[in-house]
C-alpha positions as CSV (number, residue, x, y, z in Angstrom):
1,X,5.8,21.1,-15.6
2,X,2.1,20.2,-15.0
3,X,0.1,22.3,-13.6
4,X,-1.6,22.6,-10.0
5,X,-4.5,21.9,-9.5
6,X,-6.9,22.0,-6.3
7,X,-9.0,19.2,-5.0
8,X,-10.7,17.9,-2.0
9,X,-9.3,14.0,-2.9
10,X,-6.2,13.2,-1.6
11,X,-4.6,9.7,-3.1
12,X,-0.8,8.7,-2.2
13,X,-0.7,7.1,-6.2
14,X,-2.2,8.5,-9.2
15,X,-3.2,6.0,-11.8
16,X,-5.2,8.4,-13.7
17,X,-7.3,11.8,-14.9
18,X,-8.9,13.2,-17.8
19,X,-6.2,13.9,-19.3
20,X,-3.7,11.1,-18.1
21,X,-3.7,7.4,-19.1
22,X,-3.2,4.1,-16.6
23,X,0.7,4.3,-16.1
24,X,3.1,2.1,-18.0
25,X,3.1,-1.4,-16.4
26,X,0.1,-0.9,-14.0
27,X,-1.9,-4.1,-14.1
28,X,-5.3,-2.5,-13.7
29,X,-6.4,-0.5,-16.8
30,X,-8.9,2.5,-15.7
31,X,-11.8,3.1,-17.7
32,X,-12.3,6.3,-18.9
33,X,-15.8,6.7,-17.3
34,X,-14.0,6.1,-14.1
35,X,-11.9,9.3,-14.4
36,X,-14.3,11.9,-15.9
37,X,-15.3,13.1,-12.5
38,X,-12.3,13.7,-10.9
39,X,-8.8,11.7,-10.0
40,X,-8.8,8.2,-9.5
41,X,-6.6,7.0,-6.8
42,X,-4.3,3.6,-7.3
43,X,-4.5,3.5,-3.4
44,X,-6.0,5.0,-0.9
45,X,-8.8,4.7,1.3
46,X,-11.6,6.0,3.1
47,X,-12.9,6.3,6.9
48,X,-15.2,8.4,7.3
49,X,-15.1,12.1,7.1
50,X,-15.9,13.2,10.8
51,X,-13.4,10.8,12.6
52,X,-11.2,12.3,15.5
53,X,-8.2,12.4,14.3
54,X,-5.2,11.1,17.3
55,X,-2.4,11.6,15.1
56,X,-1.1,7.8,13.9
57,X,-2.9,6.8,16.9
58,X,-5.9,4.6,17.4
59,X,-9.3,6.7,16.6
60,X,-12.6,6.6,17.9
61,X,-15.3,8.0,15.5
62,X,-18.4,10.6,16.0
63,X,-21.6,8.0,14.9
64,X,-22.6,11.4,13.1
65,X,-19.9,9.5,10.1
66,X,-22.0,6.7,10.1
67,X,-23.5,8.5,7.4
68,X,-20.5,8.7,5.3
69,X,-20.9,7.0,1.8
70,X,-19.9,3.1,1.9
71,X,-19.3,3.1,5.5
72,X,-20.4,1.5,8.4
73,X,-19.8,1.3,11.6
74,X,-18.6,-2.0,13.0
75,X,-18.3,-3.1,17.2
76,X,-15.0,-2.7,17.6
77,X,-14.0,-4.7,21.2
78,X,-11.4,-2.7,23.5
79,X,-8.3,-4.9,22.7
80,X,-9.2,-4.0,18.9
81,X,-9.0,0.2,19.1
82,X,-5.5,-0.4,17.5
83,X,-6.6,-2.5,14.7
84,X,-6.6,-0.1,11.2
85,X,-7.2,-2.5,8.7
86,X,-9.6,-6.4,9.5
87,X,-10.9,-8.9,6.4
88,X,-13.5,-11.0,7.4
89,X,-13.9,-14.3,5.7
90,X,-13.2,-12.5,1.9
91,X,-13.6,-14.6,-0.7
92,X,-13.1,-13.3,-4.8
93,X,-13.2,-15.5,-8.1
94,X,-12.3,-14.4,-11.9
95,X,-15.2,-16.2,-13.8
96,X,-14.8,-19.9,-12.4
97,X,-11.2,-19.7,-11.0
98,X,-12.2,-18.8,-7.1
99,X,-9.0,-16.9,-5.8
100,X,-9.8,-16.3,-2.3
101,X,-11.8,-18.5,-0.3
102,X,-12.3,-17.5,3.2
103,X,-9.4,-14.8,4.1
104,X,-9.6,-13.4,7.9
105,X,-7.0,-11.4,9.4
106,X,-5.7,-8.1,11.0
107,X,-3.2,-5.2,10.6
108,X,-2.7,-3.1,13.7
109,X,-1.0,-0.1,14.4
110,X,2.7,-0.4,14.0
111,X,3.2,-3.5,12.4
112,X,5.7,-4.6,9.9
113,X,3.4,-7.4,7.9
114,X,4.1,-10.0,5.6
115,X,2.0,-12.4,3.3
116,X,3.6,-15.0,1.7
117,X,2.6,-18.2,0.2
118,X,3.2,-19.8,-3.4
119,X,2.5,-18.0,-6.8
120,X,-1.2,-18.1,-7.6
121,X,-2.9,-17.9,-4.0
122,X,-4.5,-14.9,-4.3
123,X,-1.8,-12.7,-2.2
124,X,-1.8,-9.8,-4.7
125,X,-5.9,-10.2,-4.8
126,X,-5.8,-9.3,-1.1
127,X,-3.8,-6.5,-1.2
128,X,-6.3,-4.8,-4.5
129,X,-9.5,-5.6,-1.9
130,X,-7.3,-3.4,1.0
131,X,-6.6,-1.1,-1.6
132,X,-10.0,-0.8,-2.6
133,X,-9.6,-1.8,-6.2
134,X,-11.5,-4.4,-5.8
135,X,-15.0,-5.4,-4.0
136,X,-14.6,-8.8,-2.7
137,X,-17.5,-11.1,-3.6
138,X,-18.8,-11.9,0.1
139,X,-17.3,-11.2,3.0
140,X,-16.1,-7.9,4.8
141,X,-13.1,-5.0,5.0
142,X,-13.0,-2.7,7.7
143,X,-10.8,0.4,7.7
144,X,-10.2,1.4,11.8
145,X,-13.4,-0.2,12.3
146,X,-15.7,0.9,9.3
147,X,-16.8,-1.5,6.8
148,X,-16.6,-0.1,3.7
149,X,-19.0,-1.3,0.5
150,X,-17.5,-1.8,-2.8
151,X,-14.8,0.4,-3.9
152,X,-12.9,3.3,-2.8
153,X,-14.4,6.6,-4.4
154,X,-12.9,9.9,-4.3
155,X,-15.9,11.0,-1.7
156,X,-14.4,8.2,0.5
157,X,-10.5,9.4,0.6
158,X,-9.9,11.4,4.2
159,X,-8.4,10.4,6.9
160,X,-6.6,7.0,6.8
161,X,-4.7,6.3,3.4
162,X,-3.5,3.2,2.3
163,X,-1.1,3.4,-0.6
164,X,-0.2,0.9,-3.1
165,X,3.6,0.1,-4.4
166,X,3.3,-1.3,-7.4
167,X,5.6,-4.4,-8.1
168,X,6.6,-2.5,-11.7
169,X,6.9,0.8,-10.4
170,X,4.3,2.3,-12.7
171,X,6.6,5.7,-13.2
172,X,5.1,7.8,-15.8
173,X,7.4,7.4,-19.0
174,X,7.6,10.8,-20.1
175,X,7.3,12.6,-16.8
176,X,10.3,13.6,-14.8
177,X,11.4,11.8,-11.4
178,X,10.4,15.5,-10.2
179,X,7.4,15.0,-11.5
180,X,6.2,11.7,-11.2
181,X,7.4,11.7,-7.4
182,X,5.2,15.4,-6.8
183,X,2.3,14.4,-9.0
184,X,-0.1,14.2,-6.0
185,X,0.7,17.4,-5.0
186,X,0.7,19.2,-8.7
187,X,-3.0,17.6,-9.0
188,X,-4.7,17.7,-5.7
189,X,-3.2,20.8,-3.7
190,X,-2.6,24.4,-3.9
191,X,1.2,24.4,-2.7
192,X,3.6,26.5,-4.9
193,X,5.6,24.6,-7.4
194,X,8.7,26.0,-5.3
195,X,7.6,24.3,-2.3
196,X,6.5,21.4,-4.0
197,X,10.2,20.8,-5.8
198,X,12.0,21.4,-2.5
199,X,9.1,18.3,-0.8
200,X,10.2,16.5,-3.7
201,X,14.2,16.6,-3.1
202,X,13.4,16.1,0.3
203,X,11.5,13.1,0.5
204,X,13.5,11.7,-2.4
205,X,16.6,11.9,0.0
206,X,14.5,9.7,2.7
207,X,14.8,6.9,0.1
208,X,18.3,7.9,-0.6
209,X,18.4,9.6,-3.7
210,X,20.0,13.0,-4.5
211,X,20.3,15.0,-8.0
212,X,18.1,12.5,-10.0
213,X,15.0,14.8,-10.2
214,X,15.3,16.0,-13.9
215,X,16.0,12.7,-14.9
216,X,13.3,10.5,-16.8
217,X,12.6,6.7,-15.7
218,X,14.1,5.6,-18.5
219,X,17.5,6.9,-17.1
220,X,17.5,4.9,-13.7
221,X,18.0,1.4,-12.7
222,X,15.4,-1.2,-11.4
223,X,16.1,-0.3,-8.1
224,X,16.2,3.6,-8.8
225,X,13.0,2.9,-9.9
226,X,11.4,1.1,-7.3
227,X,12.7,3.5,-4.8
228,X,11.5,6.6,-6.7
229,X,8.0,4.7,-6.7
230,X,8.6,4.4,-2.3
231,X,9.2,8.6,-2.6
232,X,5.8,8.7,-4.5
233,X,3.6,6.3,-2.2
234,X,4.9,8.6,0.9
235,X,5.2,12.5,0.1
236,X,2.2,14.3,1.3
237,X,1.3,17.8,1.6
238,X,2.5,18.6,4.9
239,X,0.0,21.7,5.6
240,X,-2.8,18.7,6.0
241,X,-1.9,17.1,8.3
242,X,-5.0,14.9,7.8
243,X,-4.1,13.2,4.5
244,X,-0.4,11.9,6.3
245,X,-0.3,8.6,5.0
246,X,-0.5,5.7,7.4
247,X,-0.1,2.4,6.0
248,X,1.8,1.1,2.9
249,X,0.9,-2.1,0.7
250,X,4.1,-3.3,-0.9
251,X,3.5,-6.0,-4.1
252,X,6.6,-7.8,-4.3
253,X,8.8,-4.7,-3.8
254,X,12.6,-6.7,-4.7
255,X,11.2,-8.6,-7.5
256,X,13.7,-8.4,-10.6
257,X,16.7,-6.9,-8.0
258,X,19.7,-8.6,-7.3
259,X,20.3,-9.3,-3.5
260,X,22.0,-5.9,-2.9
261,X,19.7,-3.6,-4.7
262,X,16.9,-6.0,-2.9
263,X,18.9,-5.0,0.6
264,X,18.7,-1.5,-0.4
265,X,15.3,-1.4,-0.7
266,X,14.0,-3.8,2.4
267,X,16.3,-1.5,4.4
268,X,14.4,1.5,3.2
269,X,10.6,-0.1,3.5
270,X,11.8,-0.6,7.3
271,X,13.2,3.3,7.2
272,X,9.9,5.1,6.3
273,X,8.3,3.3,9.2
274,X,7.3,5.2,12.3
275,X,9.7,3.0,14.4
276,X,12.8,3.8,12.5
277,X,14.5,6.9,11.1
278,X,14.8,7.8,7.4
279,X,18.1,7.9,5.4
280,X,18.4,11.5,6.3
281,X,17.5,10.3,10.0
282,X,14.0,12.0,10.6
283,X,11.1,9.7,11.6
284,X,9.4,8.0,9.2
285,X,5.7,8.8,8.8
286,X,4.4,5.2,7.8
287,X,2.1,3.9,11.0
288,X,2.1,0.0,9.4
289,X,2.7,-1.6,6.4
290,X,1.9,-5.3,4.6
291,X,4.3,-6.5,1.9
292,X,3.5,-9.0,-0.2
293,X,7.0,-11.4,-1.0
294,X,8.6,-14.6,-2.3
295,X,12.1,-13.5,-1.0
296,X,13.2,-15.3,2.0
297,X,15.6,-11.7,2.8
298,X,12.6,-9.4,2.5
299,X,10.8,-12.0,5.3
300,X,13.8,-11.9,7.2
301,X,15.0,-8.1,6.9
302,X,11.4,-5.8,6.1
303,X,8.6,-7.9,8.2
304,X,7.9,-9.0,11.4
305,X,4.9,-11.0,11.6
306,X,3.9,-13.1,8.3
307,X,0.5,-14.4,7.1
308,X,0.9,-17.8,4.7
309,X,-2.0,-17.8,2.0
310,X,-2.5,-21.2,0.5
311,X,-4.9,-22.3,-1.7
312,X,-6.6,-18.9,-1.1
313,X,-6.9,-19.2,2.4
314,X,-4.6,-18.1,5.6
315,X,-3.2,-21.4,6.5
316,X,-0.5,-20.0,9.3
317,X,0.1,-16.8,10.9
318,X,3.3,-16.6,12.9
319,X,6.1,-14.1,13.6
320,X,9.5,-13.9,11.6
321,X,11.6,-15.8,13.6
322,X,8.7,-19.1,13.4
323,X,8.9,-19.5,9.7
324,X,11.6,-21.1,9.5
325,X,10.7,-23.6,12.9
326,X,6.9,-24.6,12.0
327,X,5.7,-27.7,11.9
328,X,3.1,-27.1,9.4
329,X,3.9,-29.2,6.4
330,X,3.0,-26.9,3.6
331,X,5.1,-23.9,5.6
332,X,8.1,-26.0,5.6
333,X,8.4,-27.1,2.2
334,X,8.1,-23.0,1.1
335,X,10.6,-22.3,4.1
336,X,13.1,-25.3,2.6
337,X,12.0,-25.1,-1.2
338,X,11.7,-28.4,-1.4
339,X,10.0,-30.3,-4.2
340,X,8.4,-32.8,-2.0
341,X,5.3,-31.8,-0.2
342,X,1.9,-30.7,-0.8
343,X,2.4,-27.8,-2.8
344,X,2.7,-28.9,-6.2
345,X,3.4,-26.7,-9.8
């Protein structure tokens, strides 16, 4: 069992300590200097320290957290207060291959949102820039109306938390479901391992599994998997009630499933959110989520507004029931799968 251990950074995944590598299957190896201070969150996320916290509500802020490291404050207009996550014009290139070329959009407060578009256009980029993985090369991310500069740091992670789903799961091989679903907690707070465990069954029965804790990833199915992952990006130490989570970034969360495991799991990224109840019918604690898809079921049955990134840029933005009805060339021929068109492998 690992041990407890206290600290003031709370993270909804672990990639990594000092004494833990980058999880099997996690696209984005952490250096080691990045982890001798401390824990280094795979997502999370940062307003600043002295906001007033309205629950899963819209905030206002003290300017006192102006000060807080890699924030600032931003003019947010009345019809914005609900707004927790804003890009302005991003743009990010690897080397010479420019992935992102001008990306501008909003997440508010409750809202189911998807961004889809063809392989290649950047839409896993966005979510890492959310996440604060990566620094976008010029533009602007604003957590509930605070820029923030350059990545998320462990002095930056109070008050809202974005958590990342990774597309592979990233399970820890030789750590229990148990375990790898309570890590969080055995890290970063001072709950007994009792209390922990008994979090742990509970929040795995949310995502509808029972009596799997003692088993090791190797001993579940893809979509075992990916659901164990969902327990991980949403348990929380419920005696802070500031660290709650409040939004989830899903990276192709049915890739690899067949189309009832795939049902399984866009039933349960709709069942965690606030809206709706869980699959042991309590309330689900995630204020707003993004997933990132290909699958024409997951737009249907987990989101309710999309965003279409071509060409790294957010060529339509439309709710569910447009996609299929826009006129937009470049929309359609996704919507149809055609061959014919103007996207072109």
């Amino acid at each position: 069992m690992i041990s407890a251990a206290a600290s003031s950074a709370s993270a909804i995944l672990p990639i990594a300590s000092s004494r833990n590598p980058t999880p099997p299957g996690c696209p984005w190896p952490i250096k080691q200097g990045a982890v001798a201070r401390g824990k280094v969150a795979c997502a999370c996320v940062a307003p600043p320290v002295n906001f007033r916290n309205d629950g899963f509500s819209s905030s206002r802020y003290d300017d006192r957290s102006s000060a807080a490291e890699g924030l600032g404050v931003a003019p947010m207009p009345e019809d914005d207060l609900d707004v927790l996550i804003e890009c302005r014009d991003v743009y990010k290139s690897f080397g010479e291959k420019h992935i992102l070329k001008g990306v501008s959009f909003k997440i508010r407060h409750g809202e189911a949102v998807g961004i889809i578009g063809p392989s290649g256009t950047g839409k896993s980029t966005i979510l890492k820039i959310i996440a604060g993985l990566l620094a976008p090369d010029k533009g602007e991310v604003y957590i509930r109306g605070r820029k923030r500069a350059g990545l998320v740091g462990d002095n930056d992670m109070s008050g809202l938390r974005i958590g990342l789903v990774f597309q592979s799961a990233a399970l820890f091989d030789s750590l229990t479901v148990r375990e790898n679903v309570g890590f969080l907690l055995y890290e970063n707070s001072n709950m007994p391992e009792a209390k922990i465990s008994k979090l742990v069954t509970e929040t795995l029965a949310a995502v509808g599994l029972k009596g799997v804790e003692d088993r090791l990833p190797s001993e579940l199915s893809g979509g075992m998997k990916k659901r164990v992952a969902l327990a991980r990006s949403i348990i929380c130490d419920d005696t802070n009630d500031s660290i709650e989570p409040e939004v989830l970034l899903y990276d192709e969360p049915t890739a690899g499933l067949d189309p009832i495991a795939s049902t399984v799991v866009e039933d349960l990224i709709r069942s965690v959110h606030l809206k709706i109840n869980d699959a042991v019918g309590k309330p689900g604690k995630i204020a707003s989520y993004v997933v990132v898809t290909h699958q024409h079921s997951t737009i249907r049955r987990a989101v309710d507004r999309l965003l279409f990134l071509y060409d790294g840029k957010v060529v339509w933005e439309g709710m569910t029931h447009e996609f299929t009805m826009s006129e937009n060339p470049i929309v359609r021929q996704f919507a149809s799968g055609s061959l014919d068109g103007p996207i072109q492998y």
